[in-house]
BAKETOR-146927 format. One line per 8 residues: number of its first residue (from 1); their letters; for each residue x, y, z of C-alpha. Coordinates in Angstrom, 1 decimal. Each point is the difference from the previous one (the first is absolute). Layout:
BEGIN
NUM> a> X:Y:Z; ...
This chain:
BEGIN
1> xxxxxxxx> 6.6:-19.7:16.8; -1.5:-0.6:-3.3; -3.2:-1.4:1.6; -0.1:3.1:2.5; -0.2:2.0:-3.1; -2.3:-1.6:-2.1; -2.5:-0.1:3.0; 0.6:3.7:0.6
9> xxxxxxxx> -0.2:0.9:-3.5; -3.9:-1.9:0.1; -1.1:1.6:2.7; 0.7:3.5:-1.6; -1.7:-1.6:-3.4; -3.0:-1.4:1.9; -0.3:3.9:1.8; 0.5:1.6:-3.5
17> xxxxxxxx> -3.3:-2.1:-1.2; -1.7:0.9:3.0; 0.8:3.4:-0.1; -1.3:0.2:-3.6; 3.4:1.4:-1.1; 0.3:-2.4:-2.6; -3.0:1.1:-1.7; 0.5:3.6:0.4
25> xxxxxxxx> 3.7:-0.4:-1.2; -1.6:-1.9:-3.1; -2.9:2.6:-0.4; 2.4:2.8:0.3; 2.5:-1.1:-2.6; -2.6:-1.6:-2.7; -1.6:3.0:0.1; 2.9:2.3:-0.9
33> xxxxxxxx> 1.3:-2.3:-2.7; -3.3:-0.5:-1.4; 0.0:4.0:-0.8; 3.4:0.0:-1.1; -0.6:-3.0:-2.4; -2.7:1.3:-1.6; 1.2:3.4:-0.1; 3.5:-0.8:-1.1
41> xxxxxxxx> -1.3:-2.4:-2.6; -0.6:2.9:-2.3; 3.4:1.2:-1.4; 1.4:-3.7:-1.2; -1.1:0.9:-3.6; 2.4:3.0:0.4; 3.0:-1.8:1.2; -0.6:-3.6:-1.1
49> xxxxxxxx> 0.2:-1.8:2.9; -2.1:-2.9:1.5; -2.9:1.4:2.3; 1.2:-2.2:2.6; 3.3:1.5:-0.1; -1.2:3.6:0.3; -2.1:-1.0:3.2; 2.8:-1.7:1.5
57> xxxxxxxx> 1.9:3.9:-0.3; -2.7:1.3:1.3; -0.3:-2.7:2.9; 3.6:0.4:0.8; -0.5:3.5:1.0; -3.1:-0.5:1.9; 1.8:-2.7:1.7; 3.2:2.5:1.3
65> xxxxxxxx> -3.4:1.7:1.7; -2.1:-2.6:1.1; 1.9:-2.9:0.9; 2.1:1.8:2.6; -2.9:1.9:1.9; -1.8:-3.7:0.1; 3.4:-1.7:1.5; 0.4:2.9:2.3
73> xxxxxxxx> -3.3:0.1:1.2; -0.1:-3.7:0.6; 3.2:0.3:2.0; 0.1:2.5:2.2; -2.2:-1.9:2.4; 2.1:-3.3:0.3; 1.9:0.8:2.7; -1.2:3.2:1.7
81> xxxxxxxx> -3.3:-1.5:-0.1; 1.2:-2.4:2.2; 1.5:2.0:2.6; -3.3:2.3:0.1; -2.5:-2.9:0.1; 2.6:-1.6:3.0; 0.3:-3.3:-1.6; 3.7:0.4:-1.3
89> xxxxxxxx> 1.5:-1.9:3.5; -2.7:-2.6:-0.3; 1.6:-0.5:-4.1; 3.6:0.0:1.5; -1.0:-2.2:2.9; -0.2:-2.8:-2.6; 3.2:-1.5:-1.3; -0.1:2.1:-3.3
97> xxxxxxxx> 2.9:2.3:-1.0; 0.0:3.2:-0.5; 1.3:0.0:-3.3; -2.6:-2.7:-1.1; -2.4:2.3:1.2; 1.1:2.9:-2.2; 0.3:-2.9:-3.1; -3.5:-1.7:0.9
105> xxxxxxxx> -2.1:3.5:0.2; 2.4:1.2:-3.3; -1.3:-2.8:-2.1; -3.4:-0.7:1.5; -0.6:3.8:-0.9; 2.0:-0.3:-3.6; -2.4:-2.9:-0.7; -2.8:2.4:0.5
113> xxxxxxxx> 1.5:2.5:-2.7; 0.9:-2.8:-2.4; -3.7:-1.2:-0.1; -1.7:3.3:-0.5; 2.7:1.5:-2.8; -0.1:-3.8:-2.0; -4.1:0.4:0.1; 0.0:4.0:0.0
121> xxxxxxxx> 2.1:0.0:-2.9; -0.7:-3.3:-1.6; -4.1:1.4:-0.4; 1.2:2.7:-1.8; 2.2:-2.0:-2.1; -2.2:-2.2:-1.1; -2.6:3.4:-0.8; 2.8:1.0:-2.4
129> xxxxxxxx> 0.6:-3.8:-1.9; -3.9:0.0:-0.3; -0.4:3.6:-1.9; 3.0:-1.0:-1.7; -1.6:-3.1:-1.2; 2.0:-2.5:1.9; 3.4:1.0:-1.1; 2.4:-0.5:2.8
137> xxxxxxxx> 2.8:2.0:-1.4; 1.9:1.3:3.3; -0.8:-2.6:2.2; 3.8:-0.5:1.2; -0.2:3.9:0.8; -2.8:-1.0:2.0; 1.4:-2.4:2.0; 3.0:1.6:0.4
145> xxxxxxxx> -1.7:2.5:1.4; -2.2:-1.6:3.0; 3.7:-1.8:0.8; 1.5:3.4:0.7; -3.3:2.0:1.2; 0.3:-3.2:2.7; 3.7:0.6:0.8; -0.8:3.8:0.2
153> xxxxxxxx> -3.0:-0.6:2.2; 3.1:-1.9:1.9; 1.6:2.7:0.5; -2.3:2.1:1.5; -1.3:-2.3:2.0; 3.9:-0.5:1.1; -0.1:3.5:0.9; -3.0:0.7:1.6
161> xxxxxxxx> 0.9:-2.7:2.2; 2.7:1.9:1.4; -2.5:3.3:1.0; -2.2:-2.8:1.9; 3.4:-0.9:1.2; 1.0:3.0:1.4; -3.3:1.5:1.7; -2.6:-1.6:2.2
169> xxxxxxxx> -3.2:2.1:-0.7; -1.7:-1.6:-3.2; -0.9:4.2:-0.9; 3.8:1.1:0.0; 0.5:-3.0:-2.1; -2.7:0.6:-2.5; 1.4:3.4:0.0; 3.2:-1.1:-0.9
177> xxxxxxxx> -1.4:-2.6:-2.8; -1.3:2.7:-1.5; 3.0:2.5:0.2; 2.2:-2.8:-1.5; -2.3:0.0:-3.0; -0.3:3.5:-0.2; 3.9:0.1:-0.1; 0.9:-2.8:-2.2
185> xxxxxxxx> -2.8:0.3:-2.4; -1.2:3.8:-0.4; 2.9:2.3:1.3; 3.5:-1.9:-1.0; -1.6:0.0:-3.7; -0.3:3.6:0.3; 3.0:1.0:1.9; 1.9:-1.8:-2.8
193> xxxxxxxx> -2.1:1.7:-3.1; 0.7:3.4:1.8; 3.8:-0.6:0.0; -0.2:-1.1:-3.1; -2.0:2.7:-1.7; 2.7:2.7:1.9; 3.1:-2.2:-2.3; -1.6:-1.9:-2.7
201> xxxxxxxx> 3.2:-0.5:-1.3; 2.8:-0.3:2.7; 1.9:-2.2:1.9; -3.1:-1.1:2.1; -2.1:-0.9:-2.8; 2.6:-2.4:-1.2; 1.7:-1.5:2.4; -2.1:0.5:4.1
209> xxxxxxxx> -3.6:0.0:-2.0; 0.3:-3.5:-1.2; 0.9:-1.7:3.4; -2.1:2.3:2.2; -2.9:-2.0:-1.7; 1.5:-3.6:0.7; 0.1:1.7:3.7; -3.6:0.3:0.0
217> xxxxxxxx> -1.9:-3.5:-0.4; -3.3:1.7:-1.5; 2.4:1.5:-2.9; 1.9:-3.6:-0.3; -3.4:-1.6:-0.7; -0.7:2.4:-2.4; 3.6:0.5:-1.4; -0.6:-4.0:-1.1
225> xxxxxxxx> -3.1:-0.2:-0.9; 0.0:2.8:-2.5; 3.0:-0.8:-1.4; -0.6:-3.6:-0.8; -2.7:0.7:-1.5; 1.9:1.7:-3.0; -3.1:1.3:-1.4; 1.3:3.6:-0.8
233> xxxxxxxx> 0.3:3.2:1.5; -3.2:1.1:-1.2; -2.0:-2.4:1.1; 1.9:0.0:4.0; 1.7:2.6:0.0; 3.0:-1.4:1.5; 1.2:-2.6:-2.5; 2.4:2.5:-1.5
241> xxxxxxxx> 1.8:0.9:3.6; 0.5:-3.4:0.7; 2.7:-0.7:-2.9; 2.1:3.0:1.2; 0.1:-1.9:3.7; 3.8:-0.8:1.2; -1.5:-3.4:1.4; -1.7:-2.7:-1.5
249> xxxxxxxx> -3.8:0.1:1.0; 0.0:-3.1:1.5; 2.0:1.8:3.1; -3.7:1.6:0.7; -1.1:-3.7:1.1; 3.5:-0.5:2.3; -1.3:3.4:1.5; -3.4:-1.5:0.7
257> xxxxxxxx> 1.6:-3.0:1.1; 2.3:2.1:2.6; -2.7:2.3:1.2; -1.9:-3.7:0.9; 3.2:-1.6:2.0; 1.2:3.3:1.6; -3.7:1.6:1.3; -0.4:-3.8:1.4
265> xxxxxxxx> 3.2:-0.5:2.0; -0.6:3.7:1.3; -3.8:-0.6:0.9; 1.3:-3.2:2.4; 3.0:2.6:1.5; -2.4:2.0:1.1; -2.3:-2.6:1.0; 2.0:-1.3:2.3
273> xxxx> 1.2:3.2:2.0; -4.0:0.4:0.4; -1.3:-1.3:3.6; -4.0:-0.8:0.2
């Protein structure tokens, strides 16, 4: 199965290059960080903190944007784009699983997001360490966050897997891709602000805020990211929030983690009730 998967998981690499969605991945996201880094260079004499660090806030929060739009995008043609283009049954014909065909396009796809946010992010990175004279101050930030932007990208891709899943016109997938993000990204964020601007200071804000962003796997990411960095309120405006959380942060990663295993063992399920 292992080799099934592997081969699967080149083929989708070798149509991502040919595509050009590596490049426009990697275009896409070193051009955002390169604006953030330079922009968000300018308040570390404020706050005292590394420059590095500041652009690694800053690329946390384009990545909750970005990264998930990318993996959905690169997703929602996996399988319906099989069905419409009639060469599912020929796929299925072979002796591959199923579930090695989720796991082979899953990773063949992850591999694409992996290479543009390492590249994407790791050009504006090294922007920042040169106009900060070579100081490399942050760099574990850094590299903690490509690993997590990856398993984020993960999830998505997880996800979007499941719309391709469930439809077999590549449009009503793409339309679902991009409800998903529109959902998980833009409106949960608010519907969550408006509740709690109407009780700043009830039971919700305390106790159902809190885990209503584990829930989400855009707000885990972020949850993590901007808390580890422990860089002050004022420079992320979130470090203060995260020591009044009745978990330890670390639980945001087991939410990543859960969001990866559960959206894959549902994308095969529905998989397999689909007939070519």
């Amino acid at each position: 199965m292992i080799g099934h998967i592997t081969a699967i998981a080149a083929t989708e690499i070798r149509i991502g290059f040919r595509n050009r969605w590596v490049l426009l991945a990697t275009a896409i996201l070193a051009l955002f960080a390169l604006v953030l880094a330079f922009l968000g260079s300018a308040p570390t004499g404020d706050v005292k903190v590394a420059p590095l660090t500041i652009t690694v806030a800053s690329l946390a929060t384009l990545s909750v944007y970005l990264v998930p739009l990318i993996a959905l995008l690169l997703a929602f043609d996996s399988i319906a784009g099989e069905v419409e283009r009639g060469t599912l049954p020929l796929l299925l014909a072979t002796p591959v699983s199923r579930s090695a065909v989720i796991l082979g396009k899953a990773l063949g796809q992850l591999a694409i997001v992996a290479v543009a946010i390492v590249i994407g992010y790791g050009i504006a990175a090294l922007a920042v360490i040169a106009m900060a004279g070579g100081a490399t101050d942050g760099l574990s930030a850094l590299l903690r966050l490509l690993a997590t932007s990856i398993a984020l990208g993960a999830a998505f891709i997880a996800i979007g897997t499941i719309a391709s899943a469930s439809v077999r016109q590549t449009g009503t997938a793409a339309a679902l891709a991009v409800g998903i993000w529109l959902v998980a990204v833009v409106l949960y964020d608010l519907g969550l602000l408006g509740a709690l601007v109407a009780d700043p200071d009830g039971v919700f804000a305390r106790t159902a805020f809190p885990f209503l962003l584990l829930a989400n796997p855009a707000d885990a990411f972020r949850l993590y990211n901007l808390a580890a960095l422990d860089i002050g309120a004022e420079a992320t405006g979130f470090a203060g929030a995260s020591a009044a959380l009745p978990f330890p942060v670390e639980t945001a990663l087991l939410s990543l983690g859960i969001w990866i295993v559960a959206a894959l063992g549902a994308a095969s399920i529905v998989f397999r009730r689909l007939e070519p």
